[in-house]
C-alpha positions, 0 to 999 in steps of 0.5 A: 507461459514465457515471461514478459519482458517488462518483468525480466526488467522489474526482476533484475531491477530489484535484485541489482538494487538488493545489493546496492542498499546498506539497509535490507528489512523483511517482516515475516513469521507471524505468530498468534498469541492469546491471552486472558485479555486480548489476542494479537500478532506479532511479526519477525523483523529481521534487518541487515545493515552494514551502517557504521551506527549500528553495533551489530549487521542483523538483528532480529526482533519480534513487533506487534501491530501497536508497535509500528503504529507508535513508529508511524507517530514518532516518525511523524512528530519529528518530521511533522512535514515528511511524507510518513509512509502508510501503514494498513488500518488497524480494522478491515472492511467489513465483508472483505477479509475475515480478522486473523485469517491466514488472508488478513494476516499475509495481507497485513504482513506484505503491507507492515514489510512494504511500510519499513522498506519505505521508511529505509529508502527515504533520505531523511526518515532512514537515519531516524533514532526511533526507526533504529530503535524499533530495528533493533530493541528487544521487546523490554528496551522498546518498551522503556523507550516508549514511556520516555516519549512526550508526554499528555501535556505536550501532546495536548498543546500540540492539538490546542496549537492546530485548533487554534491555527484553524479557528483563525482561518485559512492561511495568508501568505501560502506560497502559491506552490503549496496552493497547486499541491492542495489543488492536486490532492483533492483531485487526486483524493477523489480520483484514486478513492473511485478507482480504489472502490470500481477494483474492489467492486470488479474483485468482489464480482469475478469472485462471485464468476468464478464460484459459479463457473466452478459449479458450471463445469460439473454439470456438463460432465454429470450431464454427459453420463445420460447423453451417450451421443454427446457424451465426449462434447459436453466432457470438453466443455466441462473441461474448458470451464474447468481450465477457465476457471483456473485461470480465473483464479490467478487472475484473481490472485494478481488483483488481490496481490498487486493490484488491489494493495497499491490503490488502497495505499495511495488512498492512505497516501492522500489523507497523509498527504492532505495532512501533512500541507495542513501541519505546514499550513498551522508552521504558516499561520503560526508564522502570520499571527506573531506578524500581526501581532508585532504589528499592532503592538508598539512595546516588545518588539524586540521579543516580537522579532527574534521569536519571528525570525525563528519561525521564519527558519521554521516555516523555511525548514518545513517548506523545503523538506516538503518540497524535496518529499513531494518530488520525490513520493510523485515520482514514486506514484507514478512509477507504482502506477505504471508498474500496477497497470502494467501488470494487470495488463499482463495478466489480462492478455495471459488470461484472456491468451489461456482462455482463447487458446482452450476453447479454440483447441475444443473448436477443432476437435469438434470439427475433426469429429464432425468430419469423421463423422460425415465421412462414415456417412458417406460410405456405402 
């Protein structure tokens, strides 16, 4: 099949934009490991870079799960109003994929390689200690480092803070952009959970299609071996199906692979998202309550307002970094989206071109035949 011109695009995008980046991160070989206490998988992490901070241009480092896991939240504790790309869930959906296949694994991998390369294209994240850290670390290193991270109490006080901020209510004095992107994610939460749930449904159908088209086309040809007149025609519909069902198959590869991956991320994506408005909301409220509180109390109101004009630049520092993200992650979307539905798109019409064009060429044979057969017919 020739390749669609959408695609040559898409290629030669991706291979100008290569050379371009100062940061190149893939995640591949992963190996299996099993001890008397658990069993995981780690990953290669390979990084090219020709950054003037980094002492060396590759390194190469070997990451479990776990470790992408404490990333995400260091990530997310320094940059509490940043969009922190998603990471796949630690347990998979019952039914879909079996823990340590070699599907899961792949899955797993594609999502870990996609998650870091997010992080290195991002402005701000990209230039992150812990993110060169976990780039370039060895196992022992990382691990040292992990244990210098906050500690329980001030993890704890980080959680009092948010119950606190939710207990006083909703936020007084939000800025009515931050209104409307609440109002975007609920229907965008609810509208891209529904599509995440129909594509799995339609996955999991055209699975349970083709293994019965696999049994469907055997039959005709068993069948063809007691039916002598028919024999060749019932050989070419088993044919037919048989190449239908190859097609099947690659249509399915494409939902799994393209498809089904980028509407379960962007369900990630809304409950980052939902998330991160509430960490600004809390920035907010933090902000409304010391106001408040000067305005009812007549002594230390000096203290009051140097601790007040600090939130200011912190509730101004958080608005303007999730501003500039949020542009930013909605034209990504879009580009996802359009990019996703192009392509299934694509491998619809291969698939339903494949299809036609096999049943069309057993249609002319049968008629070729039945002409033959009339004209033996005919003669006297």
């Amino acid at each position: 099949m020739p390749i669609s011109p959408s695609s040559m695009i898409n290629q030669y995008k991706f291979e100008d934009e290569s050379e371009l980046r100062d940061l190149l991160i893939t995640v591949d070989d992963p190996e299996s490991h099993i001890t008397a206490i658990e069993t995981f998988i780690t990953y290669r992490v390979v990084t090219k870079t020709s950054r003037g901070e980094f002492d060396s241009s590759e390194y190469e480092v070997r990451r479990r799960y776990q470790d992408f896991l404490w990333l995400k939240s260091r990530l997310e504790e320094a940059h509490p109003t940043l969009i922190i790309p998603p990471l796949p869930e630690k347990f998979i959906m019952k039914g879909m994929v079996e823990r340590f296949s070699d599907e899961f694994i792949e899955t797993r991998r594609k999502a870990l390689h996609k998650f870091l390369n997010r992080i290195a294209d991002h402005p701000t994240l990209t230039f992150n200690e812990d993110f060169k850290i976990f780039l370039t670390a060895q196992a022992w290193e990382l691990s040292s480092h992990k244990k210098q991270g906050p500690g329980l109490l001030s993890r704890m006080g980080q959680t009092v803070r948010a119950v606190a901020s939710s207990v006083r209510g909703g936020v007084k004095n939000r800025p009515e952009m931050f209104t409307e992107m609440n109002s975007y994610m609920e229907t965008f939460s609810q509208k891209i959970n529904v599509l995440d749930k129909i594509a799995h449904r339609i996955y999991k159908e055209e699975r349970e299609y083709f293994n019965e088209m696999k049994e469907y086309g055997p039959i005709h040809t068993l069948w063809s071996a007691s039916e002598e007149d028919i024999a060749e025609s019932l050989k070419g519909v088993a044919s037919c199906i048989d190449k239908c069902c190859k097609a099947t198959e690659k249509r399915m590869a494409g939902l799994s692979e393209n498809l089904l991956p980028i509407l379960h991320e962007y369900v990630l994506y809304s409950e980052i998202l939902m998330g991160v408005l509430k960490r600004r909301d809390q920035i907010q409220g933090e902000l409304d309550s010391r106001v408040d509180a000067l305005a009812s109390k007549k002594t230390e109101k000096d203290l009051f307002s140097e601790e007040i004009g600090k939130l200011e630049d912190k509730v101004e520092c958080a608005n303007n970094a999730l501003k500039a993200d949020w542009d930013r992650w909605k034209q990504n979307m879009q580009c996802d989206m359009r990019s996703t539905f192009t392509n299934v798109a694509e491998n619809n019409l291969r698939y339903y071109e494949e299809c036609l064009a096999t049943w069309e060429s057993f249609l002319a044979s049968q008629t070729v035949d039945l002409h033959v057969e009339e004209d033996s017919e005919d003669r006297p």
